[in-house]
C-alpha positions in Angstrom: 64.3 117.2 -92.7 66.1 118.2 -89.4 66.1 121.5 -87.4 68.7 123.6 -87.3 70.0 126.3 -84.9 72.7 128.5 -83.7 73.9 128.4 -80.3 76.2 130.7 -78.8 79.6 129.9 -78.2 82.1 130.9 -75.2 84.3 132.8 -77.3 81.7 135.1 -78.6 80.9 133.1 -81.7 78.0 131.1 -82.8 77.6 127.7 -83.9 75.5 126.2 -86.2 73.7 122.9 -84.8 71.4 120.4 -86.4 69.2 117.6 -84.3 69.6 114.7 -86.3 66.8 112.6 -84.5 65.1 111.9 -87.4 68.3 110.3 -89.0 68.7 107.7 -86.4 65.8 105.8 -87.7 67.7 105.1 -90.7 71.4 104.8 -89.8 72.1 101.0 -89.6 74.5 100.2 -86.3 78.0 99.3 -87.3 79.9 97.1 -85.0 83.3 98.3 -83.3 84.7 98.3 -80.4 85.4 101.4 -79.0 88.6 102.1 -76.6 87.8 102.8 -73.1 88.6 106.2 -72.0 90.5 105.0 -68.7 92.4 102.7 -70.2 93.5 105.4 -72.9 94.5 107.7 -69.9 96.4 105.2 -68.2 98.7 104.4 -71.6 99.3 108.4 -72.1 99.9 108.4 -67.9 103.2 106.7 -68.6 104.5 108.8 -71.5 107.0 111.1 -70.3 106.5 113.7 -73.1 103.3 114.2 -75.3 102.3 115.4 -78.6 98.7 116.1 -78.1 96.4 117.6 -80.7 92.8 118.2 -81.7 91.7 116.7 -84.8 88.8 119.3 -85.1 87.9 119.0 -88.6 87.9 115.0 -88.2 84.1 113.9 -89.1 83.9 116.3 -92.3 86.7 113.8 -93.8 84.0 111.3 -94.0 82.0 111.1 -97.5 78.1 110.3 -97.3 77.1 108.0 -100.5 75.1 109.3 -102.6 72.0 106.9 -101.5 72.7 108.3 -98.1 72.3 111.9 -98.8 67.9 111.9 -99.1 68.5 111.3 -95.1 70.4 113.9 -94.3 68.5 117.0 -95.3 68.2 120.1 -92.9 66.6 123.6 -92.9 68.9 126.3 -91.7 68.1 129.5 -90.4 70.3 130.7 -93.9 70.0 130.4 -97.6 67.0 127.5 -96.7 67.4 123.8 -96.8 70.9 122.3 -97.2 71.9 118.8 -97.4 75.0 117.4 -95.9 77.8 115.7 -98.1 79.7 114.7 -95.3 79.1 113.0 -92.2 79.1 115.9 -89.4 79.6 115.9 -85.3 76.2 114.4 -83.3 75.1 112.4 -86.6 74.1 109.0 -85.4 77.0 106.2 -86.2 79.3 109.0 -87.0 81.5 108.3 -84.1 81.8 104.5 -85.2 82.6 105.8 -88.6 85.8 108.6 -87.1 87.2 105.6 -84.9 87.0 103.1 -87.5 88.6 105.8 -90.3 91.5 107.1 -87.2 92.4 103.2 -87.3 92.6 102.4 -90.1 95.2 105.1 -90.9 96.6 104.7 -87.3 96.7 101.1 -87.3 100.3 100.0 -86.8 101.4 103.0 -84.2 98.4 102.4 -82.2 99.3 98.6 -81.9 103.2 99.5 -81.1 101.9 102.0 -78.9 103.5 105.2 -80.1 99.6 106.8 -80.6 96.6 106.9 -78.1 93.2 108.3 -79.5 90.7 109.6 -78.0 87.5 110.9 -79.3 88.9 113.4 -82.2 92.5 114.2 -79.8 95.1 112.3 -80.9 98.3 111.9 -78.3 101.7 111.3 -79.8 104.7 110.1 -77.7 107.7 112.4 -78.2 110.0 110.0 -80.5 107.0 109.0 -82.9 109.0 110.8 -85.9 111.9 108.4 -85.7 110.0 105.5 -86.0 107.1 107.0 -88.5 108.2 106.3 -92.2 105.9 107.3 -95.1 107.7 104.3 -97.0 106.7 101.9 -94.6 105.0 98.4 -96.1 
């Protein structure tokens, strides 16, 4: 089981956080190679106009399997213990598992260079609609 708490937010609000420590004993280390962050900020650098937006809700897109779930129980300050479904910001690997989902969907328009990533922002240059085609093989 891991702790969880609520820590105050900027805007007034609170959020709840969980120290997955325990988890990392059990999460196996995927291999990927991760973009550098100054390389990313040099591609954008040259863009003239950019799309930029926060893919906030990013990690919860990522389903646990079922054999994964015993690991990832946690007591709450509310309504008791609770067990995540989904793989959740600060859970070991789960960065690996975001950038390896963002490419795969990504793929082609980060390779022609009309898409930079960047931890869970994604930056657009200003034409990407003309060449982004849902029917594309």
């Amino acid at each position: 089981m891991s702790p969880s708490f609520l820590v105050k937010k900027s805007n007034r609000g609170h959020r709840l956080v969980t120290a997955f420590f325990n988890i990392g004993r059990y999460a196996k280390p995927q291999p990927f190679a991760m973009l550098n962050i100054d390389s990313t900020l040099r591609k954008i650098g040259q863009w003239r106009w950019i799309i930029k937006t926060n893919l906030t809700s990013a990690f919860y897109q990522i389903p646990f399997a079922k054999e994964s779930m015993k690991y990832c129980g946690v007591v709450t300050p509310f309504r008791g213990m609770r067990v995540y479904t989904r793989c959740a910001m600060g859970m070991p690997e789960s960065e690996t598992a975001l950038e390896e989902l963002m490419c795969r969907v990504l793929g082609d328009l980060l390779v022609d260079g009309y898409v930079a990533k960047l931890a869970d922002d994604l930056y657009c240059i200003e034409d990407l609609l003309s060449v982004w085609s849902p029917t594309k093989p």
